[in-house]
C-alpha positions, 0 to 999 in steps of 0.5 A: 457746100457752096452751092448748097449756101448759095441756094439757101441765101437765095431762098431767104432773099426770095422769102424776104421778097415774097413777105414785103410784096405781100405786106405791100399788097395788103397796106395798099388793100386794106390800110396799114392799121388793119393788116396784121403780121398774121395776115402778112404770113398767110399771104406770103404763104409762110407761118408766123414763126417763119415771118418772125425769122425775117422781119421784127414786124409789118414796118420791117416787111413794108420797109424792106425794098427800100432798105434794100436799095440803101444797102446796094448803094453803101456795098457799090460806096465801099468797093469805090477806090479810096481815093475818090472823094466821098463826095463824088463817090456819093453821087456817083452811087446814086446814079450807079442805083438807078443804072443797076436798080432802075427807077423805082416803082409806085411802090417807092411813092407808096411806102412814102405815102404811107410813112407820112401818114403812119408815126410806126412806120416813121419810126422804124423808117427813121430808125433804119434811116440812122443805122444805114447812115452809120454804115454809109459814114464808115464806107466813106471814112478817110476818103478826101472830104470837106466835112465829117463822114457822119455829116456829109453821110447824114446830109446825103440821105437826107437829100435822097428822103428829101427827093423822095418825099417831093417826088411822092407830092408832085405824084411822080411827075418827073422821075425819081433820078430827076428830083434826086438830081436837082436837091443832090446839085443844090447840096454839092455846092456847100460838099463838092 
């Protein structure tokens, strides 16, 4: 049964991949206006019933791989010994990600890109943005701290939007982890 449950979830991460990398492709091809969630599924090879199941929409599908790496980086938070401060457990989750996750590819400066340029695709970045800093706050409750779980939470990710946003204008010209770095020194000052 195990097995069974084992393989299921790893066909739904398989077709939740599938769908996002399609979605990409597409945007990339054609403008975020222009593709449907009917010619996402088509490309991702799955109905449109069977993308409803996966994602709410294309800002969903687009935004995935980013929310991925969030998620990866509040479950390594949560299995920290409680005793390291938040603030050193934040940091250190960054650069655990980047060890376990790599760089991130062109796609990451893309979906940026697109970000900026699309009020949809802000709105629902912004809106999995608060949801994630909701579950990064509880993973650092009641760790050694200087401010509230929810502020340095919410200050964190914007550090790492903030890296984002500048990696994608300077168009990748130092890494990700180098840009994420310098703002992450600059805000260990007030939270260190």
């Amino acid at each position: 049964m195990e097995t069974t449950m084992g393989l299921r979830e790893r066909k739904k991460a398989e077709t939740r991949q599938a769908v996002h990398e399609a979605a990409l492709r597409l945007v990339i091809e054609h403008g975020l206006d222009a593709v449907t969630v009917e010619a996402i599924a088509d490309a991702a090879n799955i109905s449109r019933r069977t993308f409803s199941n996966y994602f709410s929409g294309k800002e969903d599908a687009l935004l995935y791989g980013e929310e991925q790496r969030i998620r990866a980086l509040v479950e390594w938070v949560r299995k920290q010994p409680p005793e390291v401060p938040a603030w050193q457990v934040l940091r250190g989750s960054a650069d655990h990600l980047n060890r376990e996750m790599g760089e991130p590819e062109r796609e990451s400066a893309t979906r940026a890109r697109l970000a900026r340029q699309h009020p949809s695709l802000l709105a629902r970045q912004l809106a999995n943005h608060a949801a994630l800093e909701r579950d990064l706050a509880d993973a650092i409750d009641g760790r050694p701290a200087q401010v509230s779980p929810r502020v340095l939470a919410a200050a964190f990710l914007v550090a790492i939007r903030l890296a984002a946003q500048v990696w994608t204008e300077e168009r990748e010209a130092r890494t990700l982890r180098e840009v994420a770095t310098e703002i992450l020194d600059q805000m260990a000052r007030s939270f260190a």
